[in-house]
C-alpha positions as CSV (number, residue, x, y, z in Angstrom):
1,X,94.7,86.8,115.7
2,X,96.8,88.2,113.4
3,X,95.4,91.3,110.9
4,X,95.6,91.7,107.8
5,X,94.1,94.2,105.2
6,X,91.3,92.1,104.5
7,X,90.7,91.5,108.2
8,X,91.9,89.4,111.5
9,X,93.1,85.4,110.7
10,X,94.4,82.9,112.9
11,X,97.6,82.4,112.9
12,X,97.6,79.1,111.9
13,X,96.5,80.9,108.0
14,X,99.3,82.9,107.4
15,X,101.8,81.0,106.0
16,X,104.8,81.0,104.5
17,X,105.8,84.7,104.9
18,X,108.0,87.7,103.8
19,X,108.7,89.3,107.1
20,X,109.9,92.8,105.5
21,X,108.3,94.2,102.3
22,X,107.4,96.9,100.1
23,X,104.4,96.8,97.7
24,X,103.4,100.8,98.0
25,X,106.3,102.8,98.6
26,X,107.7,106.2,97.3
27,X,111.6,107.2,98.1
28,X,112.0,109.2,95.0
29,X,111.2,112.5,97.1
30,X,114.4,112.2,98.6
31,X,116.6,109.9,96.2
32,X,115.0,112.3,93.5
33,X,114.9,109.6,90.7
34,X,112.5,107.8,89.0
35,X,112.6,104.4,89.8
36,X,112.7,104.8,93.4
37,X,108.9,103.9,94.0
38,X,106.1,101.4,93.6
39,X,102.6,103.0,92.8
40,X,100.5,101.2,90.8
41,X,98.4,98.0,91.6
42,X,99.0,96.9,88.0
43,X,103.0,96.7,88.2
44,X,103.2,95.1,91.7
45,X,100.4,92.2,90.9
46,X,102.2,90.2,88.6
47,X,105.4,90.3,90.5
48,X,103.2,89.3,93.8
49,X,102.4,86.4,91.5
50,X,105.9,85.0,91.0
51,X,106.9,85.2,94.4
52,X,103.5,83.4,95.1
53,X,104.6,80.5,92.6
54,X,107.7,79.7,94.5
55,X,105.2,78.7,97.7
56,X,105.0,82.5,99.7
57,X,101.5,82.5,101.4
58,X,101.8,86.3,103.0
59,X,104.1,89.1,103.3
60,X,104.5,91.9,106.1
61,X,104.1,95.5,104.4
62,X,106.4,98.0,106.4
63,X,106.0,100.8,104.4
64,X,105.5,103.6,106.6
65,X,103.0,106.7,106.7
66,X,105.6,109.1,105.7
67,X,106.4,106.7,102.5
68,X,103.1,107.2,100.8
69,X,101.7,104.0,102.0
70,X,98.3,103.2,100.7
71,X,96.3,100.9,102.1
72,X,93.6,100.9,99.9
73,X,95.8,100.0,97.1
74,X,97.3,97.1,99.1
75,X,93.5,95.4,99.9
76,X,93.0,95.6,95.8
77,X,96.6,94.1,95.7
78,X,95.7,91.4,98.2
79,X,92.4,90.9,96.8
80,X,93.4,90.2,93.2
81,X,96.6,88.1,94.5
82,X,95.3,86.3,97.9
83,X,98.6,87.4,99.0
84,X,97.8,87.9,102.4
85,X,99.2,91.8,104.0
86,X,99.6,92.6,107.1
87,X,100.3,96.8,106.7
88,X,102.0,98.9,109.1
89,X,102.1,102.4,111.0
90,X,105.1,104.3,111.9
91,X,107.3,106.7,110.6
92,X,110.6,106.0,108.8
93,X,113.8,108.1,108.8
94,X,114.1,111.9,109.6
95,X,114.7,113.0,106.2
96,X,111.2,111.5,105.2
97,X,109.5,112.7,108.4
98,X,106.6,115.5,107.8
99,X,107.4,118.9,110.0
100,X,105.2,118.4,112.4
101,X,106.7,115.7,114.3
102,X,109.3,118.6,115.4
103,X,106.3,119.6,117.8
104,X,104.8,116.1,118.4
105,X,105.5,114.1,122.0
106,X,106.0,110.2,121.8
107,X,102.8,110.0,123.7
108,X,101.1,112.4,120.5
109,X,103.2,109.9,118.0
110,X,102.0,106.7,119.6
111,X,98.3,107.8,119.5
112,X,98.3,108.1,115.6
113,X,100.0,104.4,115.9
114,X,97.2,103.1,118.5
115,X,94.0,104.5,116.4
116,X,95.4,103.1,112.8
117,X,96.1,99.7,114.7
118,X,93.1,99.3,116.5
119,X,90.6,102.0,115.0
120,X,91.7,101.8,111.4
121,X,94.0,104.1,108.9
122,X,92.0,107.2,107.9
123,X,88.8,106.8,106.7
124,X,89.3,103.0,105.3
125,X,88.1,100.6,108.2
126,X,91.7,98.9,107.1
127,X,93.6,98.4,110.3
128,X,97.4,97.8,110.9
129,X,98.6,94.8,111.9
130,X,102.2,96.3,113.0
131,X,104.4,99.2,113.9
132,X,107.0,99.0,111.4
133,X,109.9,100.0,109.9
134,X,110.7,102.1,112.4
135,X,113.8,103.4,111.6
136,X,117.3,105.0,112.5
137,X,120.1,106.7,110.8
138,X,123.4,104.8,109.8
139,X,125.5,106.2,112.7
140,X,123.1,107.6,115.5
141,X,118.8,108.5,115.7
142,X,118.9,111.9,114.3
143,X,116.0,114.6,114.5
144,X,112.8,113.1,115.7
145,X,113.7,109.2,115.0
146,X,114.1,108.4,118.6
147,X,110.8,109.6,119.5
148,X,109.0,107.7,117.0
149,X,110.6,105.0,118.7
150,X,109.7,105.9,121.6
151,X,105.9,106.3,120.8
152,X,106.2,102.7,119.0
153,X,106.8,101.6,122.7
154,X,104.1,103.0,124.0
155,X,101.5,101.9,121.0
156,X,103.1,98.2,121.3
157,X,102.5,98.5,125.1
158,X,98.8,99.2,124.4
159,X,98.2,96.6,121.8
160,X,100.7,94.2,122.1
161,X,101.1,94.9,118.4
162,X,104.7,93.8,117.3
163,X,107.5,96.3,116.3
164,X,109.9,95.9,113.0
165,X,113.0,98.5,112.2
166,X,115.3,99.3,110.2
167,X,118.7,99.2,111.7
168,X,122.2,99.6,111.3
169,X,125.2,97.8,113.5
170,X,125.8,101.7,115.3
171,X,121.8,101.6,116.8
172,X,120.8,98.1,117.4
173,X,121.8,97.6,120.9
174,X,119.8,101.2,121.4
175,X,117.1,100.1,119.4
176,X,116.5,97.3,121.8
177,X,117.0,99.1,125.1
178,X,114.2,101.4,124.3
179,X,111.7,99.0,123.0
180,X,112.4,96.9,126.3
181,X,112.5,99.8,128.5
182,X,109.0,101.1,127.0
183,X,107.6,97.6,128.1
184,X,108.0,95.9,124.8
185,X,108.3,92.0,124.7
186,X,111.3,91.1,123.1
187,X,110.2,88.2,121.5
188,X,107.3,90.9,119.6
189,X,110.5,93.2,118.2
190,X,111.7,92.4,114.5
191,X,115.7,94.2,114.7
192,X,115.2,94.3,110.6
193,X,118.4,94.3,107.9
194,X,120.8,92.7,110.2
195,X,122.5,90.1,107.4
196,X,124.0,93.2,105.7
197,X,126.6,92.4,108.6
198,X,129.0,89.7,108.2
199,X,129.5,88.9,111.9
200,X,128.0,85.6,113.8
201,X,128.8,86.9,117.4
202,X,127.2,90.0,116.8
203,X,124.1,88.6,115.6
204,X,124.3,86.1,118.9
205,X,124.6,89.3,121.2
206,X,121.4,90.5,119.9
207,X,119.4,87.4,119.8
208,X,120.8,87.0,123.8
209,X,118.5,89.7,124.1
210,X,115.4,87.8,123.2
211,X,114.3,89.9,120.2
212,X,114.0,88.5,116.3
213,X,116.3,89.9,114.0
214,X,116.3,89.7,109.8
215,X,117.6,88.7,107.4
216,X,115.8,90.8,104.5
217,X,117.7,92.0,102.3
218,X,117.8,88.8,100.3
219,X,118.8,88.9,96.7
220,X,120.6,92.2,96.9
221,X,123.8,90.8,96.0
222,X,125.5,94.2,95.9
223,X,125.4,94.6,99.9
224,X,126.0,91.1,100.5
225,X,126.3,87.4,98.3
226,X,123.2,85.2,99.5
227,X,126.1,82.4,100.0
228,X,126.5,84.6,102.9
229,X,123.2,85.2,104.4
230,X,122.4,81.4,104.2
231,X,126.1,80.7,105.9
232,X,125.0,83.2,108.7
233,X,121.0,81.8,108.9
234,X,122.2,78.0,109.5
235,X,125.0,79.2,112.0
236,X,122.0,80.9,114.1
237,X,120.3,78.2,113.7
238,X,122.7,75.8,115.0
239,X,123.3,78.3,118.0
240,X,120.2,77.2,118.6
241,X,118.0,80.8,117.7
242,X,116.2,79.6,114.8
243,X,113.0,80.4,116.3
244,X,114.3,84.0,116.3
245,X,114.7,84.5,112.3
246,X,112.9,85.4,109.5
247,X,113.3,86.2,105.8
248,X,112.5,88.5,103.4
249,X,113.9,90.7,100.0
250,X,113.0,94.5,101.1
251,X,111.7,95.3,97.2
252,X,111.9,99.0,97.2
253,X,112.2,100.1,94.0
254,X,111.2,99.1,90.4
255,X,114.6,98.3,89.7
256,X,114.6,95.5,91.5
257,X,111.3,93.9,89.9
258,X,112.0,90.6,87.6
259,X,110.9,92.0,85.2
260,X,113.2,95.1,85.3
261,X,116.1,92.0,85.3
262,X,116.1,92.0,89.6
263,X,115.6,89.1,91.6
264,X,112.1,90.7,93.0
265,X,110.3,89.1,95.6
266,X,111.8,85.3,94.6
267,X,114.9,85.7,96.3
268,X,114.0,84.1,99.5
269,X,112.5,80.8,98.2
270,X,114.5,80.8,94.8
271,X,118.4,81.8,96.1
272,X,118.6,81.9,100.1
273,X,116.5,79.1,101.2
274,X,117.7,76.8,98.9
275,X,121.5,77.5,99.8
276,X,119.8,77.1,103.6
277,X,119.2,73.8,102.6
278,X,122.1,73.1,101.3
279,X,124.1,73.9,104.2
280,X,122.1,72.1,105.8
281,X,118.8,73.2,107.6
282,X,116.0,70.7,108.0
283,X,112.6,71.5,106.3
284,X,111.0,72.0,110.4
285,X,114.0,74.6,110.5
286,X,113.2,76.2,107.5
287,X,109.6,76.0,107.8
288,X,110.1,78.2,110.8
289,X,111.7,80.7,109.4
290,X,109.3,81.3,106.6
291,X,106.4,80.5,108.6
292,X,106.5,79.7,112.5
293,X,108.2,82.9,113.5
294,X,106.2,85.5,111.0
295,X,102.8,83.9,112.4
296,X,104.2,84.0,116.2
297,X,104.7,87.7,115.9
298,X,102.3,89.1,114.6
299,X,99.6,87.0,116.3
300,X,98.1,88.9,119.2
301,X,95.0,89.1,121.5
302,X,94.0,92.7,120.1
303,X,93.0,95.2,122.7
């Protein structure tokens, strides 16, 4: 079963999904601007719906705890879309983290992950479906990063829920070791951003390791030219990895809405997929980007 915010589906109902996005999300406390987060139901629906036209059935939320998630806000989201969300518990990068993780063990961490996965998320009877984005720093895992980790590990160990980061080049051979040395199944760990680097053998060394890796920063032109990420996809898949792959745009910010001018959540069906094609991909091989591989991860036998 797979779980969403409006409760457990097969997997065989998901879909075509976005593997890595934001619907809820507030950075601004740290990038101190005003565009920098998504809060309202009312601005997020209608760009929901566009993506929605272009033939997107469900979308993973990785927001994390320490980025003002709100799950209630993403079942009224769902419910007035019939997108279907699967949300997430974690904690993102240290300068987001609240001060009590200073004092917290990975086993104190992972228990907080456990209860919203299998108990539900405060008071709300919503349950996550994943531990995501569970992230490190650009050059190393600074303050308590490594430790939520860590405690994802452990929480994926006890639920055999699936694990999605956010990771640079510098971390994501450390990334991996700890997730497989905590017990996690590598074919249940999403190493997220990795086609903001331009380099097929690196992307083969990781997929060697067994994990899924993303390519989900589509759209963002200013990190990358979707030429490129769709060059990269088909080469993975030719390497024969295309069951290890999936897709998504990473909105995190208003700025990047259509309707602010931005691609929004379009750029996977409107830009990448198509220039997948054209290199190309067969529809099967697409189909398992966007849907296949999403559905095989997150589907679990919920303890």
């Amino acid at each position: 079963m797979i779980r969403t915010v409006l409760g457990d589906i097969r997997k065989e109902e998901l879909g075509r999904t976005l593997a890595h996005e934001h619907f809820i999300i507030d950075l601004s406390k740290v990038r101190h601007d005003n565009f920098s987060l998504i809060e309202t139901v009312e601005e997020v629906v209608p760009e929901i719906k566009l993506a929605m036209a272009t033939g997107i059935d469900a979308a993973f939320e990785v927001s994390t705890i320490d980025l003002s998630r709100d799950v209630l806000k993403l079942r009224e989201i769902s419910l007035q879309t019939g997108l279907k969300i699967v949300c997430s518990t974690g904690f993102y990068l240290t300068q987001y983290h609240p001060a009590w993780l200073n004092d917290a063990t990975a086993e104190d961490i992972a228990r907080i992950y456990i209860k919203e996965l299998t108990e539900g998320i405060d008071d709300t009877g919503i349950k996550a479906g994943l531990i995501a984005e569970i992230a490190s720093s650009p050059l190393r895992f600074e303050g308590n990063e490594k430790k939520c980790l860590q405690a994802a590990a452990i929480a994926a160990r006890a639920t055999g829920a699936a694990v999605s980061t956010h990771t640079g080049r510098a971390t994501a051979m450390e990334t991996i070791d700890t997730l497989l040395d905590g017990g996690v199944r590598p074919d249940k760990i999403i190493i997220g951003h990795q086609d903001l680097i331009n380099d097929h053998d690196y992307h083969l060394s990781l997929l060697k390791r067994g994990v899924n890796i993303a390519f989900d920063t589509c759209g963002k032109s200013a990190y990358m030219a979707d030429e490129i990420r769709a060059e990269n996809a088909v080469k993975i898949i030719r390497e024969g990895y295309g069951d290890h792959l999936v897709l998504s745009n990473d909105v995190s910010r208003r700025t990047y809405f259509v309707g602010a001018g931005g691609p929004g959540y379009c750029a996977v069906m409107k830009s990448v997929v198509p220039l997948i094609r054209q290199y190309g991909a067969s529809e099967e091989e697409i189909e398992k980007l966007l849907a296949h591989n999403p559905a095989r991860i997150a589907d679990n036998d919920w303890k």
